[in-house]
N, C-alpha and C positions, 0 to 999 in steps of 0.2 A: 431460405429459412427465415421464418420470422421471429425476429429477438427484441424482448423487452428489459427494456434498463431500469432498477428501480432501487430504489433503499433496501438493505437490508432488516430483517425483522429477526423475534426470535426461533417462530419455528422454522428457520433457514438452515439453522446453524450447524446441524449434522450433514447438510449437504454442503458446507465451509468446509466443516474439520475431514469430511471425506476428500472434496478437493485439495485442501493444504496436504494431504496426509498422500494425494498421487504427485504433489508436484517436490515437495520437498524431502530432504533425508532425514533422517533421527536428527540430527545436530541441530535442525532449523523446527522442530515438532512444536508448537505451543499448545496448552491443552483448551479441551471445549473452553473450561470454566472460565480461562481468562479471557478467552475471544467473547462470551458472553459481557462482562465487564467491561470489555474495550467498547464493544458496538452498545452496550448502554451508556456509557461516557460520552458515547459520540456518536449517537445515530440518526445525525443528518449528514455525514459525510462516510457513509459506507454503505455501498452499490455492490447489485448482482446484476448480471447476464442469465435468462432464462429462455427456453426455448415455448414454446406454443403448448408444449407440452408439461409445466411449470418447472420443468427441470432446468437444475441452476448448473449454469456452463464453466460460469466465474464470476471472480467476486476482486473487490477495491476496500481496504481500510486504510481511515485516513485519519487529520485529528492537525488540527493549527497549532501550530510549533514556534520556537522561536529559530533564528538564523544558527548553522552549523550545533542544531542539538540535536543527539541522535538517542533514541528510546531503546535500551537496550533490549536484546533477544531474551522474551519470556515474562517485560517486564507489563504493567502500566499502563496506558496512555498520560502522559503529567499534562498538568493542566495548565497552560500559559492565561496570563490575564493580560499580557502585552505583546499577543503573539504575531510573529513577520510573515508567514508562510505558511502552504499548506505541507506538511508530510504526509507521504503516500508510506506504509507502514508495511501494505502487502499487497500484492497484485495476483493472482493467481488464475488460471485458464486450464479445467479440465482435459484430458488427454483428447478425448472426443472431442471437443470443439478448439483444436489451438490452431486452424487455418481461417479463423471465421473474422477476424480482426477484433476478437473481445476487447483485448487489452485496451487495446486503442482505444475505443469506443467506452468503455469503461476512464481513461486518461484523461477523453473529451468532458466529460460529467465532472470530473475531480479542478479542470481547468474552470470550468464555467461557473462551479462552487467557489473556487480560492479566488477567482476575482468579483464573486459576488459581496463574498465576504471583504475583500479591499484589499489582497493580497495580490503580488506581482509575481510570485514565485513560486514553483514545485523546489522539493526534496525527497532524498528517497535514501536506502541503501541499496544499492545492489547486489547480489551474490550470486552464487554459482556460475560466474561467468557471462550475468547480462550485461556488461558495462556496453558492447557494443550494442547492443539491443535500445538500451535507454541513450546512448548518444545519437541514436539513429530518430530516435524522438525530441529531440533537444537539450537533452541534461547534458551536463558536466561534469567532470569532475570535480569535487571542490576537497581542498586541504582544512582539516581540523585543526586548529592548535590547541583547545582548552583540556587540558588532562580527564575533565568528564567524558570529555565528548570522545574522545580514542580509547578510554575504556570500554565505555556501552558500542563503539564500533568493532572492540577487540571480541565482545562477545558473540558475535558471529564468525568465528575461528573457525579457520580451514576454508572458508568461503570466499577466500580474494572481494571482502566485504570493500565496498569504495562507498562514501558518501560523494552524492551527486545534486546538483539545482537543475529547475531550467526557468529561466524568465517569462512571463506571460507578457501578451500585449492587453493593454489595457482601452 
């Protein structure tokens, strides 16, 4: 099957909120309006997986962060002006296409971004139980300590939400 990796744009965005909307439960919902905001804030670092057919498989947002700060669920992207890192904010892979290696391929783009940009590192949150999924790609676990930062981590409750890195080579 042939797939094309591209930015995302705005008339995407109903085939986003379709896919967030198969992969995630109410607790994790964000609505169109703010996904439009986010991918205007930052759309040079948010990518879809489309098939031949312009159908969008999956999709990657993202947004340069500072070290162990996590964007809480529903919020923003903030805007760092000294920022250390790429954050991956959401990863998502259609039902139909989750044997096809999107993610990956989608991870690859966010890698070759975050060290264009001069950046050595991913961040992510994990939930619903990828922690081994994204260790199996490099991340880590990594511990919070600033009272912000385990708040906006707390808002993804009931998700065995972990913040994780993973080091790039440069």
């Amino acid at each position: 099957m042939s797939i094309n990796i591209r930015l995302i744009n705005k008339s995407d965005l109903s085939a986003v909120v379709a896919i967030q909307d198969s992969c995630y439960g109410d607790e994790l919902f964000e609505d169109a309006s703010l996904i439009q905001r986010r991918l205007a804030s930052q759309p040079d670092s948010c990518w879809l997986a489309e098939n031949h057919s312009k159908e969008v498989l999956a999709y990657l947002f993202s947004y340069p962060a500072r070290d162990k700060q996590v964007a809480a669920l529903g919020s923003e992207f903030p805007r760092h002006t000294e920022a250390e890192l790429l954050y991956l904010h959401d990863v998502a892979v259609g039902q139909n296409a989750r044997s096809l290696g999107l993610a990956s391929r989608l991870l690859g783009y966010a890698e070759q971004h975050a060290v264009a940009l001069g950046f050595s590192r991913l961040a992510l949150v994990a939930v619903q139980g990828s922690v081994p999924y994204w260790q199996k790609r490099g991340f880590v676990v990594v511990n919070l300590s600033s009272p912000e930062a385990t708040r906006a981590l707390a808002s993804y409750s009931g998700q065995n939400a972990m913040y994780m890195q993973k080091s790039l080579a440069r």
